[in-house]
N, C-alpha and C positions, 0 to 999 in steps of 0.2 A: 282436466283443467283447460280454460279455454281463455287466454291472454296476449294482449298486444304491445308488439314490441315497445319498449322504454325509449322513443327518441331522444329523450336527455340526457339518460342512461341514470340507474342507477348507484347512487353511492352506499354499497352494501357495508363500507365503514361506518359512514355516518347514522344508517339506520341499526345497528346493532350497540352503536356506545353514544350516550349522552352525559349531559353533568348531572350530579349526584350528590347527594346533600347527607351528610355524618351529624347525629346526635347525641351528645353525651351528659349525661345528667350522674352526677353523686351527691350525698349526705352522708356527712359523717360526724361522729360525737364522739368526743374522746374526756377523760379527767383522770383522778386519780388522787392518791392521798398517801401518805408517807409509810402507808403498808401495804395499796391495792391502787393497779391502776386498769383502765379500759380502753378499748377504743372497740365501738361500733360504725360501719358505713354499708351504705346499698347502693346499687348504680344500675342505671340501665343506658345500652349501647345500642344507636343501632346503625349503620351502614348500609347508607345503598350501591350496589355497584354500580359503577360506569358503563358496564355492560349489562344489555336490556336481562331480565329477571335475576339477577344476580343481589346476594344481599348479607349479610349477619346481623343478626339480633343475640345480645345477650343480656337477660336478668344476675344480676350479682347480691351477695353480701358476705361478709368479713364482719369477724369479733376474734378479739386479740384481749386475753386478762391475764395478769398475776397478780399473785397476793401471797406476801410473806405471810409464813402460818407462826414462826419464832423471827428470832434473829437471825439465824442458821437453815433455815428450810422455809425454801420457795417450793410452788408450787404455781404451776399457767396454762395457757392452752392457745393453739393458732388456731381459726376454723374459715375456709372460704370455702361459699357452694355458688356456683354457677348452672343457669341453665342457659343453655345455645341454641339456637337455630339456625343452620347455614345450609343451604342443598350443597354446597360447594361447585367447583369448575376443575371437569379436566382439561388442563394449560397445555397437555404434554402430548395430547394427543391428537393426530392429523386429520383429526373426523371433528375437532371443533369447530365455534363458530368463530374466532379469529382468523383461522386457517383456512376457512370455508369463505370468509369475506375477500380474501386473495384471489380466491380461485372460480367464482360465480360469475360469469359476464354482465356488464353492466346492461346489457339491449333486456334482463331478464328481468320483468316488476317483479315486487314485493306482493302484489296478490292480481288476481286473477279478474276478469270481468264480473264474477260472480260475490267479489270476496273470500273466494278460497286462496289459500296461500299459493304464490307464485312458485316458479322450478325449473329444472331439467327434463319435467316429462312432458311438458307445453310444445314441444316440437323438435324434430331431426338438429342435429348437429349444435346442441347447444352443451356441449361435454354431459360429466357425470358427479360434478360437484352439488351440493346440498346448501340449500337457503340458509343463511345464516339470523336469519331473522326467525323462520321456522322451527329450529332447533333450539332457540333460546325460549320462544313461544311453546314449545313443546316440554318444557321443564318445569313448567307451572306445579304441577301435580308429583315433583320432587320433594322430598322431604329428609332433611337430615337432622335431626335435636338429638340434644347430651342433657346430661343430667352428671354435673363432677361434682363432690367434697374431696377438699385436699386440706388436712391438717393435719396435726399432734398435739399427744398431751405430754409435760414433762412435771420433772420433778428435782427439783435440788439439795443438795445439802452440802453443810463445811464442815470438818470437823480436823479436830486434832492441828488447829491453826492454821495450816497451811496445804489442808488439802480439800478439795470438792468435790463430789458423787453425782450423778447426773444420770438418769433415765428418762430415756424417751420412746415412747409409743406413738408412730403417724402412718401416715401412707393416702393413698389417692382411691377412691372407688368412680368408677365412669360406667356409665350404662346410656347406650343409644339405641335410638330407632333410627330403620332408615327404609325408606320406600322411594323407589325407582319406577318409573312407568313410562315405557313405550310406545308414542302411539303410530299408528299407519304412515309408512312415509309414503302417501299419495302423488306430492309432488315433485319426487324424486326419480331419474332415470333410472334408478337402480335399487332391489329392495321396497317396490311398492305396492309387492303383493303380499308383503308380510305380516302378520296375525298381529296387533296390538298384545305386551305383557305387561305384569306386575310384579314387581320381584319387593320382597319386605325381607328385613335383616334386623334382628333385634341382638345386641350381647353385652355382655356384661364384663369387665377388671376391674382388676382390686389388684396393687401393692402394699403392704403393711412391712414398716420397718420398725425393727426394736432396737434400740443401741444405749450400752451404757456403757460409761467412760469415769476414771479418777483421774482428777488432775492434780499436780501437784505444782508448785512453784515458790523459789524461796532466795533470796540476794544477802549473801553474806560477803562479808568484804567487797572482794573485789572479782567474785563470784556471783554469775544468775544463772539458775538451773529449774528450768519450766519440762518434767515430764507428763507424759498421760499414757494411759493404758487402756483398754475397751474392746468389746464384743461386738457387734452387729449381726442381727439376723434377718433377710430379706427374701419375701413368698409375692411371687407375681402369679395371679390364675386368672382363668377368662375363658367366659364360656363363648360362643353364639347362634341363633338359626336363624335357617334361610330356607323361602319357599317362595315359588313361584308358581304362575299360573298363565294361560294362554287364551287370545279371546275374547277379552271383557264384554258386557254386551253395553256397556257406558262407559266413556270417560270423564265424566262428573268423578270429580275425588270425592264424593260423599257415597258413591255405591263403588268403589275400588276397595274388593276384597279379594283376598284369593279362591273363594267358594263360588265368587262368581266366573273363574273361569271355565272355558270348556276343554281345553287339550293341553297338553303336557305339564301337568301339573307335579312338581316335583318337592319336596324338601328333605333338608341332609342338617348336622347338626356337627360344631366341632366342639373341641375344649384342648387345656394347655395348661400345665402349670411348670413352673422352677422356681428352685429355692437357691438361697447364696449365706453361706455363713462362714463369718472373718473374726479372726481376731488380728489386733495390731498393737502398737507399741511407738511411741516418739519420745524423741529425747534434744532439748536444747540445750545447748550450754554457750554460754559464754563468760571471757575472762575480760577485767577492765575494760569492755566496749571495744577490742583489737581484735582479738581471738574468736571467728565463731565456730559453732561445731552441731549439725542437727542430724539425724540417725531416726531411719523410721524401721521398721520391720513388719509383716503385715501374711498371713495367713490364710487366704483363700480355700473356701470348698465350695463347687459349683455342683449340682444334680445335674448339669448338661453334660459332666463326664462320668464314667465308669469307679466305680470303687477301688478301683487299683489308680488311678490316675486322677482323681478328682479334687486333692491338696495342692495349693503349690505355696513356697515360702518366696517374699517377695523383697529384699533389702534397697533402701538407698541411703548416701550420704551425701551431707553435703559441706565446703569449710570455705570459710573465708575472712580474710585479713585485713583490716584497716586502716593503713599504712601511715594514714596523717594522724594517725594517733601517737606512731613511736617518734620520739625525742629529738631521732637526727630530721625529723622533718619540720620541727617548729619555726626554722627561720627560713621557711617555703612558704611565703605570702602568698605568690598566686597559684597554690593549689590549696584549694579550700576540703577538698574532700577527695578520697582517693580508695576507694576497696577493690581489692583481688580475691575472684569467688572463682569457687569451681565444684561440680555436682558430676555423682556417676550414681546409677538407678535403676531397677528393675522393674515395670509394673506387667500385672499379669491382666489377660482380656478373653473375654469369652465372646466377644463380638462372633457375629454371621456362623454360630452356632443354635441349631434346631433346640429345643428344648426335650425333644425326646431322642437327642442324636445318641445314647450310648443304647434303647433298649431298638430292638427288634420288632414290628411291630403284627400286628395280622386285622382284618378289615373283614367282613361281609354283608352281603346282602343280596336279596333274588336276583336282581339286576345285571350283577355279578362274578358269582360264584355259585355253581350248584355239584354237592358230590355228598352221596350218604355214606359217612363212615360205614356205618355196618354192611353196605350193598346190598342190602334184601328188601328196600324200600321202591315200589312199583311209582311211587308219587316224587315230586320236583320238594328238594330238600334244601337250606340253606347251607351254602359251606362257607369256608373259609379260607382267606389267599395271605399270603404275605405283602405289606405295603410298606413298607420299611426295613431298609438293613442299618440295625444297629453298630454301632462302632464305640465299644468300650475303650479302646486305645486311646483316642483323642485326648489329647489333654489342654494345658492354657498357653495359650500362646504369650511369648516375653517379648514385649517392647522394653528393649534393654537404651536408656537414654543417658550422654554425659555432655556437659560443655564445662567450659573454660573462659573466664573473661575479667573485664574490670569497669568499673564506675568512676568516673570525675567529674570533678565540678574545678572549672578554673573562671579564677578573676571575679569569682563570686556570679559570675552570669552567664556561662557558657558549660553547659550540662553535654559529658561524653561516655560511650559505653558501646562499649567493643565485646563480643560475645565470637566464640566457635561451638557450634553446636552438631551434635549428631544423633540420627537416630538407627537403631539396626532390631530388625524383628528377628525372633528364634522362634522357631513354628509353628509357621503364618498356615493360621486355621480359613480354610475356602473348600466347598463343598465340589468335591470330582466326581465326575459325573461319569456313569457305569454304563459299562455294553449290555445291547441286550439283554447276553447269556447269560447276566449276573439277575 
């Protein structure tokens, strides 16, 4: 590149962020009638970013029906599907063009006498930071789109007066593409003899959850007693691949394939699944509006542990008293309201657990392994290596949580609430990292 210094200098902020104009457009239809109601809407979204090629676009629509089939039994269904398109921005990274607009000297244009992009490889002593203008221009041929439905189907019923049956079937399926392309960093001090690539990513999740629950509720005297009881069952899986190529002999995104490259041309494939099945239990009660009393219990089994340690039993309680309810407080005008609560709890977590953390796992391919079992083989054989050590021990880690406190309301217009809180973890699951010789 061949370019003359910027005696003005410069403004690499201003040339990378501009104002940006948001579009939002929905319709929606909704009615209904005294056994079925709807609502249908579609939207489309789109944002431009402030910084140069930066953008989202989403397509939307939503339908939402019930219809009582008796008196007793409903039947509905949620449904939203989305499709996206965002390349996205890494924010976090020191090789952006944010980070890059700090750091580029202003003496350096924006392009060249030829109209080739300006830089650090224009001449001595101009550091080794990268055009921020360049790098956003270089994303052109970025691509990221989704394809999500997220809903369920339910179903209800009441029977026996005072109880209600309730299943539901939902969960999220998402499926993206994503294509990345590198091209020559020409005008850069550093890195700009490197081969243009292509790298494409396609994958596929799915969560499906099942949960059914009886509820019961019922006010006798000077009694109210709301329980429920229920199962849930939850399977997350997701495949994806990824292949790359080196090379291009275009950078027109219309011939960006990976067949058109010429060297290192690679691809590898993963996948993942875990499953989560609960059962639980709640129990309200209270007396005259003074007394409360709630009690949940709750039953975990995760696949991210071992079958000796893969249950855990989870209880909390919690009680609390209403003080301006009892007798000696009636001729307490300016305390209009007054409860003393207090809660102790168990909950279990499988956070920053692998999903294949309890098995062991083994991996190959030419690349990487070669050994013939039998030994008698004169030819290069694929073997087999260990890529995971399983840890069936692992179990759920207890966030054990309890406070203490009270609620007021004085003079009718001054609202107070005093809380002690604490929280203490029982073993805090974090992945330790192995020598070597392991």
């Amino acid at each position: 590149i061949i370019q003359k210094v910027n005696k003005q200098g410069t403004n690499w902020f201003q040339e990378v962020f501009s104002p940006a104009l948001i579009t939002n457009h929905n319709l929606t239809a909704s009615g209904g009638t005294d056994r079925s109601k709807y609502l249908f809407s579609v939207g489309y979204f789109d944002q431009q970013g402030t910084l140069l090629n930066t953008y989202l676009k989403r397509y939307s629509a939503r339908i939402n029906t019930e219809y009582k089939v008796t008196k007793n039994i409903r039947i509905g269904e949620n449904a939203y599907v989305f499709y996206r398109q965002n390349p996205g921005f890494g924010n976090q990274s020191q090789g952006n063009a944010i980070s890059q607009a700090y750091r580029m000297m202003p003496i350096i244009p924006v392009y060249d006498i030829a109209g080739n992009l300006g830089g650090t490889f224009g001449g001595p002593g101009l550091g080794n930071a990268s055009s921020p203008v360049a790098i956003q221009k270089r994303s052109d041929n970025d691509r990221n789109n989704a394809w999500n439905v997220i809903g369920n189907l339910y179903a209800e019923v009441d029977f026996l007066k005072r109880f209600t049956a309730r299943t539901s079937f939902g969960g999220t399926i998402d499926n993206r593409y994503i294509i990345d392309f590198t091209y020559n960093n020409y005008n850069n001090s550093e890195g700009n003899t490197n081969l243009n690539s292509l790298t494409e990513n396609a994958l596929y999740n799915s969560s499906t959850m099942w949960t059914n629950t009886v509820n019961y509720g019922n006010v006798f005297g000077k009694h109210d007693v709301k329980a429920t009881v229920g199962s849930e069952a939850i399977r997350n899986y997701g495949r994806s691949l990824t292949g790359r190529s080196d090379q291009l002999f275009s950078t027109d995104f219309d011939y960006l394939s990976l067949t058109n490259g010429t060297t290192n041309v690679t691809a590898n494939s993963t996948a993942y699944i875990n499953t989560l099945f609960s059962l639980f239990g709640r129990l309200d009660y209270t007396y005259n509006d003074k007394y409360l009393l709630a009690v949940t219990v709750r039953r975990d089994g995760s696949s991210r542990f071992g079958s000796e340690k893969r249950y855990g039993v989870f209880p909390s309680v919690s009680l609390g008293w209403r003080v301006t309810s009892e007798k000696f407080m009636e001729n307490v005008n300016w305390l209009n309201d007054l409860k003393v609560r207090g809660s102790y709890g168990v909950l279990g977590s499988e956070i920053n657990v692998n999903p294949a953390n309890a098995f062991s796992l083994y991996g190959g391919s030419f690349s990487t392994s070669y050994y013939d079992i039998a030994g008698t083989s004169n030819t290069v054989q694929q073997g087999f290596y260990q890529t995971r050590l399983g840890n069936p021990l692992t179990s759920w880690e207890e966030n054990i949580i309890s406070n203490v406190g009270f609620d007021a309301t004085l003079f009718n217009r001054l609202n107070v609430s005093v809380e002690y809180y604490k929280k203490s973890i029982n073993g805090l699951l974090f992945s330790q990292p192995l020598p070597f010789t392991a």
